[in-house]
Structure formats: structure tokens, C-alpha cells
N, C-alpha and C positions, 0 to 999 in steps of 0.2 A: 504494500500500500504506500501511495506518494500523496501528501498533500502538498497543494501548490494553494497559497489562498488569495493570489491575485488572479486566479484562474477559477471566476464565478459559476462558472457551466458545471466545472466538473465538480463542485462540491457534492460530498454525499451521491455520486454517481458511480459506475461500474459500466465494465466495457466488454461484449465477449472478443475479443481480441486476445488471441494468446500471445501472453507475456513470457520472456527468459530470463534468467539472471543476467545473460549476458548483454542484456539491453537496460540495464540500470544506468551504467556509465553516460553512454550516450543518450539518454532521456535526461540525467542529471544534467549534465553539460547544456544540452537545448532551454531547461525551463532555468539553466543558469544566466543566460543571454551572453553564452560567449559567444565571439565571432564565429561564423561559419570558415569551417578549412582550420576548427582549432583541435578536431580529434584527427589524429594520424588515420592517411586512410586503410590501414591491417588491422586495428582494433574493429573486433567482429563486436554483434550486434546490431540493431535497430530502434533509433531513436522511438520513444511512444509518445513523444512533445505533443504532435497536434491532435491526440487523443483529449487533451485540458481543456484544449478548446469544443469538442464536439465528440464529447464519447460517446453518446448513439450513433454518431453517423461518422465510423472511424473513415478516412481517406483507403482507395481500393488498395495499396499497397499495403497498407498496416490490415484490411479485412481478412484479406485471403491468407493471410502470413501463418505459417507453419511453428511449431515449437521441440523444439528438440534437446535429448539427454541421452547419455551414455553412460555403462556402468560396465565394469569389467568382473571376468568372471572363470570359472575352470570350465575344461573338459571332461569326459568321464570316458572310461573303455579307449582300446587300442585302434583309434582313428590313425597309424601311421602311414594305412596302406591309402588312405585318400588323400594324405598332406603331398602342396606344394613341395619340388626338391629346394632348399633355401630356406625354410621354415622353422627350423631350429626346434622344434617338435620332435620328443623320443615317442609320442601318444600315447604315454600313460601317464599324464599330468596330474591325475587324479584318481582315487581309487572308490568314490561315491559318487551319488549321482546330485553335481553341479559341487560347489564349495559347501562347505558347512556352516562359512560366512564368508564378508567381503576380503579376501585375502589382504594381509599388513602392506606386502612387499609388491611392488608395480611387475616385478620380475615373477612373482606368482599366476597371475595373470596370463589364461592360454586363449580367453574370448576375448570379445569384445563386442555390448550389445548395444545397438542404438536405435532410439526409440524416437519416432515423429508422429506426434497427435495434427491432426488438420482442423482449418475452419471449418470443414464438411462436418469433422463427428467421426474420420477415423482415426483408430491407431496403431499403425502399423511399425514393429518391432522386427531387426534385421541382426542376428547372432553371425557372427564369420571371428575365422581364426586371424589369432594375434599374432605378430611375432613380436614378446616384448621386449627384445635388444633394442629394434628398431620402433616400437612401439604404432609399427603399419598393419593393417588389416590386410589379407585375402578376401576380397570380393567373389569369389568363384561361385558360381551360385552352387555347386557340387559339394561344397564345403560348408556352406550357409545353412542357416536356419532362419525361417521366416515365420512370424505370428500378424495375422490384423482381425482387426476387433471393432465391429459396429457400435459405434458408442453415438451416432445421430440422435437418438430418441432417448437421449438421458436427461433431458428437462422436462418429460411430460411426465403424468399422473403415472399413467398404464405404464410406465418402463419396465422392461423386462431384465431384473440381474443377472439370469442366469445368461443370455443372449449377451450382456455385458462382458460377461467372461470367455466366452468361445468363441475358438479361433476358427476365423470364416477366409484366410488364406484360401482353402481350395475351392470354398462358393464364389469364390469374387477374384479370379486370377487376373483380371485384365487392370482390378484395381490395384490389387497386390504389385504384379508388373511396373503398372506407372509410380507408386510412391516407392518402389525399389529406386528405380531411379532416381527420382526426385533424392530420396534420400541418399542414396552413393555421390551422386553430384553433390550434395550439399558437405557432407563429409570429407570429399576431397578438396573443396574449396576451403579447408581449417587449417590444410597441411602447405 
């Protein structure tokens, strides 16, 4: 939550606009009135400034905006015979199924999962191997693990939890497809 209190509109308002951490910075900076060209242009993020002025009706660029997270994570069982040659994987990373918590060590780490919610209502999560020397993904989709999740009708009365939780990857491949993308591109855009 940001209060801005020379910015009338937005008092007491809310915005479905999905927000990141990574867009604090640069919302600060904007409702700061620095000059424009004062945040280096590599610092990732997306200003949410003209949301103060008009949070019901955010500009199309902030509506359709996407939000994303990543968490790293283990393997489980001898996946050696499907790793990339260069992957620095013996594939027995782990001897349960996933961690039994977030591992301490960055070097523990054999996934790598990330996760993008949409202004539509989905959320589509993309699992692919680490390598954490290099701290790069494998994209191969032969490697990968894919979850997406109808979460559109999570504001009405009738929502259904259980449809919350189940992974609709193979009812809806063409959407699965397009937000792979979306998301691989956006993740490489970090590096």
C-alpha cells in the first residue's frame, strides 16, 4: 500500500492492476517528481504513478500488465538421462519428492520455478532445470514442467476452489503455449 495525499482520486481507492515488488522503486521515484531519465534504464520494473491519478481506469499499458515470481527448488529421482550435456547435474539432487524446505544454499538449488499471474485470471507456472554455477535455466520444454490455473472467476459468489487449484495445462494448451512464451521472453529479458 502507497499513500500519496496530494493525489485526491486515489484516496481510499484500489486498482486490479497487478503490482510487483519490483515496481516500488520506480512508482516511488515518479510520485517523487524526479526528473524523467533519473532511473537508469536496466533497473527493471514499472512505474504505477498514473494509477494516483485514475485507479479505475489504469492506462492500457499498466491494465494488461502481467506479475511475476520465482522460487527455487530441488529435483527428485535420477532425471540424468534427460539433462542437457553442460548441466552440471549428477540427477540425484535429491532423495524426496521436491525439498523438504526452501534450501539455505543458492548452490542447493537444481529448479527453478516461475510463476506469471495475468490481467485475464491466469496463472501459469513454468518449473525447468537450473544450472546453479551459472544460475541459467534450461528452457527445453522436454525438461520443463508446466502448471496453469483458471483463476478468472475468483471474484464472484459461485467461485469454485476446487477448479482454483487444478491444473488445466492440458485443457487449454494453446493458452499454456502462448504464456510459455510470454513468460520465457520475459525471463530472459532479466539476464
Amino acid at each position: 500500500m502507497i499513500r500519496v495525499p496530494w493525489k485526491a482520486a486515489a484516496a481510499g481507492a484500489s486498482s486490479s492492476v497487478r503490482a510487483e515488488l519490483v515496481d516500488v522503486y520506480r512508482t516511488l521515484v515518479d510520485l517523487a517528481g524526479s526528473p524523467a531519465g533519473s532511473v537508469q534504464p536496466d533497473v527493471q520494473g514499472t512505474s504505477l504513478a498514473p494509477l494516483f491519478d485514475q485507479p479505475s481506469a489504469p492506462p492500457p499499458a499498466l491494465a494488461g500488465k502481467a506479475a511475476f515470481s520465482q522460487i527455487g527448488s530441488c529435483a527428485c529421482g535420477n532425471y540424468s538421462h534427460r539433462l542437457p550435456t553442460g548441466a552440471n547435474w549428477t540427477g540425484l539432487e535429491c532423495n524426496s519428492n521436491r525439498c523438504g524446505g526452501t534450501p539455505v544454499n543458492r548452490t542447493d538449488f537444481d529448479f527453478m520455478g516461475y510463476t506469471m499471474r495475468t490481467a485475464e485470471g491466469w496463472r501459469y507456472s513454468l518449473w525447468a532445470p537450473m544450472n546453479h554455477t551459472t544460475s541459467r535455466v534450461h528452457f527445453d520444454p522436454a525438461l520443463c514442467a508446466e502448471e496453469l490455473y483458471d483463476q478468472r472467476g475468483d471474484a464472484g459468489a459461485d467461485f469454485d476452489l476446487d477448479a482454483y487449484y487444478f491444473n488445466v495445462a492440458t485443457l487449454f494448451p494453446a493458452v499454456a503455449a502462448e504464456l510459455r512464451k510470454e513468460l520465457i521472453a520475459a525471463v530472459q529479458s532479466w539476464y
